[in-house]
C-alpha positions, 0 to 999 in steps of 0.5 A: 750655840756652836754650829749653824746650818744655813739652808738657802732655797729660794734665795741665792744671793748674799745682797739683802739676806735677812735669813743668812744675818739672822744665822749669824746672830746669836752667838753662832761660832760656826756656819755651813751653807749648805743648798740641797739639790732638787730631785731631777728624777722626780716627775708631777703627777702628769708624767714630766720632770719637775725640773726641765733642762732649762730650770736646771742649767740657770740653777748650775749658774747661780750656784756657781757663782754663789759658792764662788762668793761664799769661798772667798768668804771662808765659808763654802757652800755644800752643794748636796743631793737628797732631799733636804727632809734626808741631807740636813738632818744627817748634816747636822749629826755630823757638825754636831748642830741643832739649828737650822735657818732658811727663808719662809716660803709659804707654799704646800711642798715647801713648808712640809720640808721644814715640818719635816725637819723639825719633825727629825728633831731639828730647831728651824728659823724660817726667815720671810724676805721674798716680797717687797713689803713687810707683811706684818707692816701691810694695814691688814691682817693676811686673812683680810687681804683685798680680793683683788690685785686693785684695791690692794695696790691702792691701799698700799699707794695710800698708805704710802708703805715703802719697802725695807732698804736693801741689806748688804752683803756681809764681809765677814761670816762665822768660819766652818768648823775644822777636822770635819769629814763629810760623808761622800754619799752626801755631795754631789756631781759637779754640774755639766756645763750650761749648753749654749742658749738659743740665739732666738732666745729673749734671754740669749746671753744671760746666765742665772749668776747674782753679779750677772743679774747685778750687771743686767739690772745696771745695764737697764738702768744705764741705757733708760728703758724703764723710761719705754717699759709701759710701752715695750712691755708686751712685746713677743720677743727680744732683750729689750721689750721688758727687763728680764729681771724675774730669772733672777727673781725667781732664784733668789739671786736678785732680790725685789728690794734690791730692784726698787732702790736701784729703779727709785735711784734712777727716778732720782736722776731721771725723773719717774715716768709711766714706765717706771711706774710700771715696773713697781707695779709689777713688783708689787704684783708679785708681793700680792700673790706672795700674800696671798699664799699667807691668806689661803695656803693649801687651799690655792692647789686644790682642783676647784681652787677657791671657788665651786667650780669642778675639778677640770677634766684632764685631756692628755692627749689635748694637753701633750699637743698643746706643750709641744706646740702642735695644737694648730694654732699658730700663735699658741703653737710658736710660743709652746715652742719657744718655751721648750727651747728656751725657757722663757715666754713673754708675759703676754703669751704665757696669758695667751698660752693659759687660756688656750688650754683651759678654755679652748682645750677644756685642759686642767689648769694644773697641768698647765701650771706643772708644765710652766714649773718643768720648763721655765728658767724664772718659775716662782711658785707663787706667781706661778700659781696666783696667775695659773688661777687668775686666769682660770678664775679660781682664785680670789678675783670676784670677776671670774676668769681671763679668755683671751682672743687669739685672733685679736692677740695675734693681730695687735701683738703679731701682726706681721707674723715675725714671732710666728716665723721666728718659731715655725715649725 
């Protein structure tokens, strides 16, 4: 086995790549690095672009530092446009390879892209490594798992199940083969530069690269916060309040693993705390919705979701106020606007935001979701989708869906109106 095409997704790093020490095994001589561009004209079926300006600047940022690492290496990343169903195939005509290794992502759009490419004649190894825990070490078969996020995590917590140490990244990777000429139709642009964030914004300063996430989780770790998390957590704006870690997450550049044993090493020195506590949590929230999309698959993007609900209605007019924050709620209406101007959104008014349009506005929770994917910098299309139906209650919760109180919102998380200030019109 000569030559091997290494496809990175969703998982721009080389800390903790199963997926990438997987390509290098096997007798592999040679390997190119290739990461297919998403499609920046494609729109959703409610008329936006499906990568917003914000998603695409983080994007610029991490790929960056990723080629920049993997030149060091003697292995450069391609950086190529096309869909992948199109660029891989014709990648490996001309190095002459067969072979094909990325990271399983189990999501509808996703896995039609490697049935695509296997369909094109292409061997594809698809590598799981995005969630904390192994699935195949959880105490249940995926068609099994809890209904809800409770009994799962207290089945978890009793088993005591531990996630896998972190993988370093590697010194050493196959070189690419020589005399070989890549078609120029193939490549893309070099990015535009990042525009300059925000300075309102929560993630004013960060940037999307793996060694910058390195450096923010240190940082958090340095100054204590997990200590003040359970406290801080739902604030509405700022650095601090919450750890900022899930713009890395969701790119792959930080991977979940690589967080745990960091945040265990700091309960080691300064002892666990509620805090602490609450951020693996919060991991482990995002494990569950990750197994969720290996229980139910397509079935998680239907209107009706996984009940017997109707397929909601599509209010364009409702919906188009709603994102560009001129519904007349205040709250609602500031947070919609720092979500376009950012990118980012605390949890607690991404909740808020959510109920808002599909039970105030009688909206369709999947415009909401697109929307979130178009503008957020740390969109992942499990969390995305998994808490899109939690609130809509169509999920797998029994207990239905979540309709928040926006004058109790606003009165326990703004009560002196800075947030709305911040974000006036």
């Amino acid at each position: 086995m000569s030559t091997v095409l290494f496809w990175f997704r969703n998982d721009l790093r080389l800390h903790d790549q199963l997926a990438l020490q997987r390509a290098c095994e096997g007798g592999a001589r040679h390997l190119v690095p290739v990461f297919c561009l998403p499609d920046l004209d494609e729109r959703s079926q409610f008329g936006f672009a499906r990568v917003g300006s914000h998603r695409r600047a983080w994007l610029a940022a991490a790929l960056e530092d990723l080629a920049q690492q993997l030149e060091q290496l003697n292995c450069p990343l391609l950086i190529c446009r096309g869909a992948a169903s199109i660029t891989l195939p014709e990648l490996a005509r001309v190095f002459g390879a067969h072979r094909v290794v990325c990271e399983e992502i189990a999501a509808p759009q996703e896995q039609a892209e490697v049935d695509a490419l296997r369909a094109a004649g292409l061997q594809v190894q698809t590598i799981w490594q995005s969630s904390l825990l192994d699935p195949s070490a959880l105490p249940w078969q995926a068609a099994d798992l809890p209904a809800s996020f409770t009994p799962f995590r207290q089945a978890v917590e009793r088993a005591q199940l531990a996630a896998p140490m972190p993988l370093p990244a590697p010194a050493t990777l196959p070189p690419w083969p020589s005399g070989i000429t890549l078609p120029p139709d193939l490549l893309a642009l070099p990015f535009a530069p990042m525009a300059a964030s925000d300075a309102r914004s929560s993630l004013a300063g960060l940037t999307g690269a793996e060694t910058a996430g390195k450096a923010h989780l240190a940082r958090y770790l340095k100054r204590q916060l997990p200590t003040t998390y359970k406290q801080t957590r739902n604030g509405l704006t700022g650095l601090d309040y919450s750890s900022k870690w899930s713009p890395w997450l969701a790119s792959g550049a930080l991977s979940a693993r690589y967080i745990l044993d960091a945040l265990r090493q700091f309960e080691a020195v300064h002892g666990a705390s509620d805090g602490s506590y609450w951020l693996w949590f919060e991991l482990l929230w995002r494990d569950y919705f990750r197994f969720l999309h290996l229980q139910y698959g397509s079935r998680l993007y239907r209107g009706r979701g996984l009940g017997s609900l109707p397929t909601p209605s599509h209010n364009a007019s409702a919906f188009e106020s709603w994102c560009n924050g001129a519904t007349g709620q205040p709250l609602v209406d500031a947070a919609m606007r720092e979500l376009q101007a950012t990118g980012y959104l605390s949890n607690r008014l991404r909740q808020a935001v959510a109920s808002y349009l599909i039970y105030e506005l009688d909206g369709d929770w999947r415009a909401g979701a697109a929307w979130f994917e178009s503008q957020l910098v740390d969109y992942d299309v499990y969390s995305n989708q998994g808490n899109w139906l939690y609130i809509a209650g169509r999920g797998s919760d029994p207990r239905g869906g979540r309709r928040f109180n926006l004058d109790k919102q606003t009165a326990e998380h703004d009560p002196d109106g800075a947030y709305r200030r911040l974000w006036a019109a």
